[in-house]
C-alpha positions as CSV (number, residue, x, y, z in Angstrom):
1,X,-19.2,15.1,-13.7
2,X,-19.1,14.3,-17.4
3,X,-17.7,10.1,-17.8
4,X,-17.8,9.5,-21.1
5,X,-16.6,5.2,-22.2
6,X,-13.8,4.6,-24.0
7,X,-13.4,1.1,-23.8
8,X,-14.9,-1.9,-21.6
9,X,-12.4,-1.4,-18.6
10,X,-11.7,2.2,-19.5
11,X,-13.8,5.7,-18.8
12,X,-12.4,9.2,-19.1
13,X,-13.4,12.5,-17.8
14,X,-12.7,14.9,-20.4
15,X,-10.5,17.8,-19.9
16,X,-12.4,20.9,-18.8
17,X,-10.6,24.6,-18.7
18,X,-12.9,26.2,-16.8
19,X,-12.3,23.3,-14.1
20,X,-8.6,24.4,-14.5
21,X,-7.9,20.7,-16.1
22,X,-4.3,20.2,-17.5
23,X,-5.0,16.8,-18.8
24,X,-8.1,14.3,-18.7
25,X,-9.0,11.7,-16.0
26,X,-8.8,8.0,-17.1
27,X,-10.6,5.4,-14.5
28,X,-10.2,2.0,-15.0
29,X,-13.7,0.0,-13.9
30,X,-16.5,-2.2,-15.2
31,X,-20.1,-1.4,-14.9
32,X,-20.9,-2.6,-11.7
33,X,-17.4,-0.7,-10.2
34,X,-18.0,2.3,-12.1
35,X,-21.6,2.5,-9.9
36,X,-19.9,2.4,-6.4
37,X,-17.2,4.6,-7.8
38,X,-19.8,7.3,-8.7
39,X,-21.5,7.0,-5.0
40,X,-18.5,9.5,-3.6
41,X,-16.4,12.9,-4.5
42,X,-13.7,10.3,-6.0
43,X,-14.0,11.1,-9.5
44,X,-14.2,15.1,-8.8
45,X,-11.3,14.5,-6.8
46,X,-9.7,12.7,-9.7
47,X,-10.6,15.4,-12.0
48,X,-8.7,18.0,-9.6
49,X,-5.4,16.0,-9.4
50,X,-5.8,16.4,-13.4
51,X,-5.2,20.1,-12.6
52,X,-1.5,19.8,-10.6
53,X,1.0,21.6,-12.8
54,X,3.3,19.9,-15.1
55,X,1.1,16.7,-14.9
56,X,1.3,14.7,-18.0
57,X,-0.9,12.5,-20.2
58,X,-4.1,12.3,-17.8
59,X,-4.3,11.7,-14.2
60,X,-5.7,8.2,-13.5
61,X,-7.5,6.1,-11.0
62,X,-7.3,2.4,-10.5
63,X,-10.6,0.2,-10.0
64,X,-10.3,0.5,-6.2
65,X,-10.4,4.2,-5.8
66,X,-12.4,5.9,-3.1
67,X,-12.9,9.1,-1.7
68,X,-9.6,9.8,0.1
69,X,-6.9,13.4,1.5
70,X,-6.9,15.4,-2.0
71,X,-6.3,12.5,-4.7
72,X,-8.8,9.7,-4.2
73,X,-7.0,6.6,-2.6
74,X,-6.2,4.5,-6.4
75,X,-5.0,7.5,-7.7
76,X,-1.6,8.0,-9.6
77,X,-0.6,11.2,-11.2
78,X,2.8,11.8,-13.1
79,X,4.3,15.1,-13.0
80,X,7.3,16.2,-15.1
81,X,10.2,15.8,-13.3
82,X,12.2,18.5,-14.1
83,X,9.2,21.3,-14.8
84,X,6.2,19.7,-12.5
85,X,5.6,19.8,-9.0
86,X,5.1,17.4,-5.5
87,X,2.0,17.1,-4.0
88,X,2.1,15.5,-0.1
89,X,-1.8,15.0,-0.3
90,X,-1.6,13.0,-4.0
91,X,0.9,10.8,-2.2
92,X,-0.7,10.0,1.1
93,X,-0.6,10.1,5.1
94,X,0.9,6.4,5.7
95,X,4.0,6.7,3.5
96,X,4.9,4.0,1.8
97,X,1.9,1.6,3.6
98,X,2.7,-1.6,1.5
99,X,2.4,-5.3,1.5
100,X,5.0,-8.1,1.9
101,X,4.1,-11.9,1.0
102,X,5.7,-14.1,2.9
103,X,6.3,-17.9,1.8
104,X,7.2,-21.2,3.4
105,X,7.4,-24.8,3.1
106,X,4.5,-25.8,5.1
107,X,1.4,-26.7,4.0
108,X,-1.7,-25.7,5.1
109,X,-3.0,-29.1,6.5
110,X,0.7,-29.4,8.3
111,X,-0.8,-26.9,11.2
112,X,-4.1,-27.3,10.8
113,X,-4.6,-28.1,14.6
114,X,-1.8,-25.8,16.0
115,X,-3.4,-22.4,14.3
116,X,-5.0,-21.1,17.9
117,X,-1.4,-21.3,19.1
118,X,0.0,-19.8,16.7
119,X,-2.4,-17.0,16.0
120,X,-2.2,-16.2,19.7
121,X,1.2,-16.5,19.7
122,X,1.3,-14.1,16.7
123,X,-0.6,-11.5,18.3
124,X,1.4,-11.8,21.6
125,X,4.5,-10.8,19.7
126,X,3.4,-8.3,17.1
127,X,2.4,-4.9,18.2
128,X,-1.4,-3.7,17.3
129,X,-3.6,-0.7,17.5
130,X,-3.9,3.1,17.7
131,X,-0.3,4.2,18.8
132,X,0.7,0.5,19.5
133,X,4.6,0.7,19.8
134,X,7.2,-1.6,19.0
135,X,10.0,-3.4,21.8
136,X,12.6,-1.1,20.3
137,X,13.3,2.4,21.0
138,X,16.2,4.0,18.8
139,X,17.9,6.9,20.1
140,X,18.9,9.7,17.1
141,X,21.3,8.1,16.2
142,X,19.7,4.4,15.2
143,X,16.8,6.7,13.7
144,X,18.7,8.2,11.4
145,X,20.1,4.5,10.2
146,X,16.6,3.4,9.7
147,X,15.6,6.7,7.9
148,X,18.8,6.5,5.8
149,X,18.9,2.6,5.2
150,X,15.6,1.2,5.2
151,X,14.9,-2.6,5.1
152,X,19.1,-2.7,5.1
153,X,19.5,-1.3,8.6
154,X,17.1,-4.0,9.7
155,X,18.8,-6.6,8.4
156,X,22.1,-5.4,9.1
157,X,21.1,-5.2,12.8
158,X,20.0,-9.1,12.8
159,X,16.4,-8.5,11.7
160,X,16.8,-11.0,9.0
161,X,18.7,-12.2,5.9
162,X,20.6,-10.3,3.4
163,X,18.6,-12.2,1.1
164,X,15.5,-10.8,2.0
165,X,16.9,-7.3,0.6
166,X,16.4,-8.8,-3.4
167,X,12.5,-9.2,-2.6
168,X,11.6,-5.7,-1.9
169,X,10.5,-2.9,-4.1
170,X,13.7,-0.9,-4.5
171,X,15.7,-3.5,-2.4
172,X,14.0,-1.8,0.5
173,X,15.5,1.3,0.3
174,X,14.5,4.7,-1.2
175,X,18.1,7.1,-1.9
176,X,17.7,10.6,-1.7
177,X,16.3,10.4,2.0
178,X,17.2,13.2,4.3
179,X,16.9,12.3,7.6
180,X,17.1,16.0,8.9
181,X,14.4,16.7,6.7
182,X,11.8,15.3,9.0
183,X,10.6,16.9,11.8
184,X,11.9,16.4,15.7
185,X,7.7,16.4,16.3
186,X,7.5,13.0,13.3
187,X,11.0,11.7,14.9
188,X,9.3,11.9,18.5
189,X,6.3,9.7,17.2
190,X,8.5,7.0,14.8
191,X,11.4,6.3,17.7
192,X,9.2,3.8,19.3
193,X,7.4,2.6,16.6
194,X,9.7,0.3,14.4
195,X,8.3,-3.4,14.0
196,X,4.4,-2.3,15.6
197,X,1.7,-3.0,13.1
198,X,-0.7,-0.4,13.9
199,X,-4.5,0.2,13.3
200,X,-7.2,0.5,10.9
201,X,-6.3,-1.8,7.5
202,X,-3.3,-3.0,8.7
203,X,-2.8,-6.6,9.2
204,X,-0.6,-9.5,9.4
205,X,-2.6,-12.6,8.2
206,X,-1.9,-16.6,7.8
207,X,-2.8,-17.7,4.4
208,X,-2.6,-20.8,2.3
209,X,-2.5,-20.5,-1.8
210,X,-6.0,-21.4,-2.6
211,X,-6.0,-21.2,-6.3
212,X,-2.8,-21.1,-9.0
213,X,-3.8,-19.2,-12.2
214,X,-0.3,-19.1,-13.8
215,X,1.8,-22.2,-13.1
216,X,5.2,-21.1,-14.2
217,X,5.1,-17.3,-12.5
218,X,3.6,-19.2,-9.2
219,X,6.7,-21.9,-9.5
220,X,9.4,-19.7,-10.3
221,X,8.0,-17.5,-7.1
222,X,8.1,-20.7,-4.8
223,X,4.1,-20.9,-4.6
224,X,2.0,-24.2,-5.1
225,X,-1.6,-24.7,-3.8
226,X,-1.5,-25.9,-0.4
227,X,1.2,-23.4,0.8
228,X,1.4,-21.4,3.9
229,X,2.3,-17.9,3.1
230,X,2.1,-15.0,5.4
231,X,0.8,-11.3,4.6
232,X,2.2,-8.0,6.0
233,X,0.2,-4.5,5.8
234,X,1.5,-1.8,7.3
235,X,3.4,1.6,6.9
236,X,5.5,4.1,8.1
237,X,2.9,4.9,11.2
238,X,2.8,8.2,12.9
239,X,6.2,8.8,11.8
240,X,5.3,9.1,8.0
241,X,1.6,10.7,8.7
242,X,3.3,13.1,10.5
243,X,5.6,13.8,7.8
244,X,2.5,14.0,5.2
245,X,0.9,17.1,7.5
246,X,3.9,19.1,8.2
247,X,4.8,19.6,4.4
248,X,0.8,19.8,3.9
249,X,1.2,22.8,5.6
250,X,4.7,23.8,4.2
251,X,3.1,23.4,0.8
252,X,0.3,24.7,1.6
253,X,1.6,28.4,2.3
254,X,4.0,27.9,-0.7
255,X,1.5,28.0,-2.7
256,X,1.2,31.8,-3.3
257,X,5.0,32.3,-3.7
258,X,4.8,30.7,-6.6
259,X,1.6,31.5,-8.4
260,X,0.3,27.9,-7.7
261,X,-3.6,27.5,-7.7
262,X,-5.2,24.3,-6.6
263,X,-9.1,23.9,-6.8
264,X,-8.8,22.2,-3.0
265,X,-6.2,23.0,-0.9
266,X,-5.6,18.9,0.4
267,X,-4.0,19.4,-3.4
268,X,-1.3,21.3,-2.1
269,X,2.3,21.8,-4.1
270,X,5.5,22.8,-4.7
271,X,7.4,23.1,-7.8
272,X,10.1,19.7,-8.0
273,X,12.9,22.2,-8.1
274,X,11.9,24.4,-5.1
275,X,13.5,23.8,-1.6
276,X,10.0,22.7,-0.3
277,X,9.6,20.2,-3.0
278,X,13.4,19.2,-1.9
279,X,12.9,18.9,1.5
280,X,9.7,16.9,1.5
281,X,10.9,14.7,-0.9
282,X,13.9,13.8,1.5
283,X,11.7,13.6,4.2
284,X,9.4,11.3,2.3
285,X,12.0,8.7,0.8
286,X,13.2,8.6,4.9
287,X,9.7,7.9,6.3
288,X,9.3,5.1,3.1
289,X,12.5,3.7,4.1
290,X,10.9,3.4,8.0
291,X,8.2,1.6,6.3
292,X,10.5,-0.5,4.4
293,X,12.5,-1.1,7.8
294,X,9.0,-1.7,10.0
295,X,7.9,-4.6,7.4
296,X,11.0,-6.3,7.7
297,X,11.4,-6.3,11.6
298,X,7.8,-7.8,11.8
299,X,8.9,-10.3,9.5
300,X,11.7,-11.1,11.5
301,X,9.4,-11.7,14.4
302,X,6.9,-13.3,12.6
303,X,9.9,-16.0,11.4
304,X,10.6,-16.4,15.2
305,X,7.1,-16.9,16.0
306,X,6.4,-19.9,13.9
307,X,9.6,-21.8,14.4
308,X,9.0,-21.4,18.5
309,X,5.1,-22.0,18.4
310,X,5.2,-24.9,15.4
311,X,8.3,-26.1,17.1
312,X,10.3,-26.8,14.2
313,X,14.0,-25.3,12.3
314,X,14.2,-22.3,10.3
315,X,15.4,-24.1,7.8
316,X,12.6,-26.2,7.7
317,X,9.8,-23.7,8.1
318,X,11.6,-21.8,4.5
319,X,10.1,-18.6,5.5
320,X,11.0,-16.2,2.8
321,X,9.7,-12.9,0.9
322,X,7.6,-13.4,-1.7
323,X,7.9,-9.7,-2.3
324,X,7.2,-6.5,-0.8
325,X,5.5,-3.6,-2.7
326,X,4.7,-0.3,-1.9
327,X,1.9,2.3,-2.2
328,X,1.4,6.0,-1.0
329,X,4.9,6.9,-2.5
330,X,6.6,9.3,-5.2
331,X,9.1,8.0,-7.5
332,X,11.0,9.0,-10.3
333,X,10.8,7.0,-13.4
334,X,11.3,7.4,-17.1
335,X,8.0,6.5,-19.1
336,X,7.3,7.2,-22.5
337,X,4.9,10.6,-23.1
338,X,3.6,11.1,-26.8
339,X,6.8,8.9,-28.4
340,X,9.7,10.3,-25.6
341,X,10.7,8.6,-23.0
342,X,11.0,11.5,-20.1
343,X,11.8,11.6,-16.5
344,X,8.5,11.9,-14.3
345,X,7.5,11.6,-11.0
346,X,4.6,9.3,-10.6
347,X,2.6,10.1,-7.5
348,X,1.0,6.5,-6.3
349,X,-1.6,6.9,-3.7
350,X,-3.3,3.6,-3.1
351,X,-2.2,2.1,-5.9
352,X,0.9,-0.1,-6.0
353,X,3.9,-0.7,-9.1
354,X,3.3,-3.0,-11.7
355,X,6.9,-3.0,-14.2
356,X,6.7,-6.0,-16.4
357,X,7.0,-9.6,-14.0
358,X,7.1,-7.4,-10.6
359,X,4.8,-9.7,-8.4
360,X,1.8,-7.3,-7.0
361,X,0.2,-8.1,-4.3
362,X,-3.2,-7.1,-3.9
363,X,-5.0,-7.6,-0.3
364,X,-8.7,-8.3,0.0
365,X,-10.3,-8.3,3.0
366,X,-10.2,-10.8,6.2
367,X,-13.4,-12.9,5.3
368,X,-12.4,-13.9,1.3
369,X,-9.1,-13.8,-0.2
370,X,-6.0,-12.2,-1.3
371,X,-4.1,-12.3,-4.5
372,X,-0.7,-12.3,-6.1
373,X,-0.3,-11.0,-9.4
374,X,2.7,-9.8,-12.0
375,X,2.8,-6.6,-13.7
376,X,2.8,-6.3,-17.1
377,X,3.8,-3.9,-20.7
378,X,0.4,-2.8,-20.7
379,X,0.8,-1.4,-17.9
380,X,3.9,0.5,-18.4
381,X,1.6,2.0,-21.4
382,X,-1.3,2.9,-20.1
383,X,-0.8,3.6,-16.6
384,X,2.9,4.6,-15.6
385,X,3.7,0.8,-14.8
386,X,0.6,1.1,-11.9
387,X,-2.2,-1.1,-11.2
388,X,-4.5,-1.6,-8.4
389,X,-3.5,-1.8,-4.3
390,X,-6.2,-3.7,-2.8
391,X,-10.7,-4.2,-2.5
392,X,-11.3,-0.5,-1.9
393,X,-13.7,0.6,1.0
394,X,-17.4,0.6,0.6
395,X,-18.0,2.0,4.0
396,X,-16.9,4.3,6.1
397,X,-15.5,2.7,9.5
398,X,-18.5,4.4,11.2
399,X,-20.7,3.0,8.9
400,X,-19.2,-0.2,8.9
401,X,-19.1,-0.3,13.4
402,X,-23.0,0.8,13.1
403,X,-23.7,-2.4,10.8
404,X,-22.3,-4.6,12.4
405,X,-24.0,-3.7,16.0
406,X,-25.4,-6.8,17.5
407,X,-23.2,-9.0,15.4
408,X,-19.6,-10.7,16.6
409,X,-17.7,-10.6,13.7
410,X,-15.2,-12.3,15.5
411,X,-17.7,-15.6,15.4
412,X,-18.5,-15.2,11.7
413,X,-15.0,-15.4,10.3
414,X,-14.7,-17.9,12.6
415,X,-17.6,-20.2,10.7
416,X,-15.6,-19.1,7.3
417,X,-12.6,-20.9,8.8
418,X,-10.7,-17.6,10.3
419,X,-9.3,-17.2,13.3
420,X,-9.2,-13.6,14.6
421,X,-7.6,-11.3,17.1
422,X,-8.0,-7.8,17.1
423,X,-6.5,-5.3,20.1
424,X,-9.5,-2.4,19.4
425,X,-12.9,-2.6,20.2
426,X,-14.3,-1.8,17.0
427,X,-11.4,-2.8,15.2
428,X,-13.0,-6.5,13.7
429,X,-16.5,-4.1,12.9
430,X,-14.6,-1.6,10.9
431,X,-12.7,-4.2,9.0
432,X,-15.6,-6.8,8.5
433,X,-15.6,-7.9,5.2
434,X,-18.7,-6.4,3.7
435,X,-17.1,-3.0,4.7
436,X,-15.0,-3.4,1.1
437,X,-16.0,-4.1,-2.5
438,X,-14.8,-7.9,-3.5
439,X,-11.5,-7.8,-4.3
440,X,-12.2,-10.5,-7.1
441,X,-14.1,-8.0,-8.7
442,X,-11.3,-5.3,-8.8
443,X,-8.7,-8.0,-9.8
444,X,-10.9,-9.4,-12.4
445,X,-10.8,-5.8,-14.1
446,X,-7.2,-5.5,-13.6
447,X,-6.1,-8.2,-15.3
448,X,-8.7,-8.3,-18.4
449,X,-7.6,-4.6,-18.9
450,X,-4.0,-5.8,-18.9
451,X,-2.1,-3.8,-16.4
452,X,-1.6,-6.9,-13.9
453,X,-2.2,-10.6,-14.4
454,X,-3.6,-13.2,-11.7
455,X,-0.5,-15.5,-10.6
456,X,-2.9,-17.4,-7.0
457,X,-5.6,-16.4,-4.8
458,X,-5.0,-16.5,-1.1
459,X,-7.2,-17.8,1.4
460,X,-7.0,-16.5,4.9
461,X,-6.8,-19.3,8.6
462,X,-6.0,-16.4,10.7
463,X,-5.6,-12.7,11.0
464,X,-4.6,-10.0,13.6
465,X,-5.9,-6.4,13.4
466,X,-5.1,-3.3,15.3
């Protein structure tokens, strides 16, 4: 694969006809990224989402891309939005996986001494693991609200604040959905999943703001160092993967009807204006408005949690949203292309929005630290107002459970001052921190290129893990 340097944070892959390119591949990196980024098929698969029709200007990857379904995870392609076409696979299985910081008015020496509680307290309430399941169960008809309204249902059925709703990407919900455009099978797996956390990266960790970069963003967003703040990662669970392989499949045999060729078939499409393009983008915008709705129960719960185990008001334990960003999504934006501003649809798959002074939140991994940043104009130039979603695996999980045979990882973050729970019994080896690149690293390029700016580092007391 031909990477030629174009600038010290930026390498492109030119475009190549008889590769079927449309467009070049831009990747944002350093040296020492650019090496692990070459050590997997991510920048062929990069080069192939440069081939979707209508795509426009180049199809890019963020600093934390990896091998990943069809576009590398830290991919984002932009489609025209009238002439282009939807790809399932350059969007993503968990639709609309995101992150929600949560602040308070504690500080991090005010619990010291009560964080086994309330770590086990933590885990007794939130739902973990493969197929974990939430304490509700919504018949059709609730479904439908959730799939319809988003982080609005929630709140509108006591899971919360209506204040809440001006912290989330989109206010936490997506219009367009189409709740009867996803499937009875995806329903079946999503009616008992609303406010579970799930498995793999997913997480809800206790942090404290270990570093302030930018004063005035971090006091304007309520953050100081010494704060307790609280981290949500999760997604639309089997619900919104479900959704992702049934239009795979849809798209996938609509690919001859219209004269579509893909060079890998985990690219498949439909023209925007066809009725699979329709349908999946209903069905999408309904499992990202589950997502939206899931985030906002746990942080319901996770509100209840610490006023019951720390034993003190609501209104003194201040526990508000930072924010709450999304990733693996599709939405339609105007950005300008060659001088004209035109309506596209940018395809975000591991990589999150950054529109200028829109915190970004940017997990690391359990053992180091987190960080909060703010998007930027650069980035609404050179990437479609995207930036980067989080460290980036450097392991597989299989590689990562091998590792760390003989180990208890459980003890080590521990020593670093972390206190873990974990419901699998790999789960803590698959997530261990060497597993991922150093999130520093990826911020560090993010914010010299421009495209997001540090605001705090997080430092992790306690986490739980499916």
């Amino acid at each position: 694969m031909r990477l030629e340097r174009v600038g010290p944070y930026l390498w492109r892959i030119p475009r190549d006809a008889s590769r079927g390119m449309r467009v070049p591949a831009l990747v944002v990196a350093d040296d020492r990224l650019i090496d692990s980024i070459r050590s997997d098929a991510s920048l062929e698969q990069i080069a192939n989402g440069a081939t979707l029709p209508g795509i426009v200007k180049a199809a890019m990857a963020m600093p934390d891309i990896h091998q990943g379904y069809g576009l590398p995870v830290g991919g984002v392609v932009a489609t025209d939005a009238r002439s282009g076409v939807v790809s399932p696979g350059a969007i993503g299985f968990d639709i609309n996986c995101g992150v929600r910081l949560l602040k308070t008015s504690l500080r991090a020496d005010d619990i010291a001494g009560r964080m086994e509680r309330l770590v086990d307290a933590l885990y007794a309430a939130i739902p973990t693991g493969v197929g974990s399941k939430g304490s509700l169960t919504l018949d059709p008809g609730a479904l439908d609200g959730v799939l319809a309204g988003g982080a609005r249902w929630a709140v509108d059925n006591g899971y919360g604040v209506a204040e809440d709703l001006g912290r989330i990407e989109s206010e936490g919900c997506l219009s367009g959905a189409s709740p009867p455009s996803v499937s009875a099978h995806a329903r079946e797996r999503g009616k008992r999943q609303l406010g579970s956390l799930g498995s793999g990266n997913h997480f809800l960790e206790v942090q404290t703001v270990e570093a302030v970069y930018d004063p005035r963003v971090a006091s304007a967003l309520g953050l100081s160092e010494g704060v307790v703040t609280a981290m949500i990662h999760t997604g639309s669970r089997g619900l919104g993967h479900q959704v992702c392989t049934d239009y795979l499949d849809i798209t996938g045999r609509a690919l001859r009807r219209y004269g579509i060729s893909v060079p890998d078939r985990q690219l498949a499409c439909a023209p925007v204006d066809s009725e699979e393009a329709r349908a999946y983008l209903g069905a999408m915008r309904a499992a990202a408005n589950f997502a939206f709705a899931n985030r906002q129960v746990l942080s319901h719960w996770t509100r209840e949690v610490f006023v019951r185990t720390l034993g003190i008001a609501p209104g003194d334990l201040g526990m508000s949203p930072v924010y709450d960003v999304a990733h693996n999504i599709a939405k339609e934006e105007e950005h300008e292309v060659d001088g004209v501003r035109r309506p596209l649809i940018v395809h975000r798959k591991g990589a999150t929005r950054a529109f200028p002074g829109q915190p970004v939140l940017v997990p690391g991994d359990m053992g180091r630290y987190s960080y909060l940043l703010v998007g930027t104009e650069v980035a609404m130039r050179e990437t479609f107002g995207s930036t980067c979603h989080g460290a980036g695996r450097l392991m597989s999980r299989t590689a990562a459970v091998k590792a760390a045979r003989g180990r208890r990882i459980g003890d080590e973050l521990r020593q670093r001052g972390v206190l873990a729970r974990a419901t699998g019994r790999d789960a803590l080896a698959e997530e261990m921190p060497e597993a991922y690149k150093d999130v520093q690293d990826v911020v560090d390029v993010v914010h010299r290129f421009g495209v997001s700016t540090r605001v705090v580092r997080l430092r992790p007391l306690a986490v739980i893990k499916g």
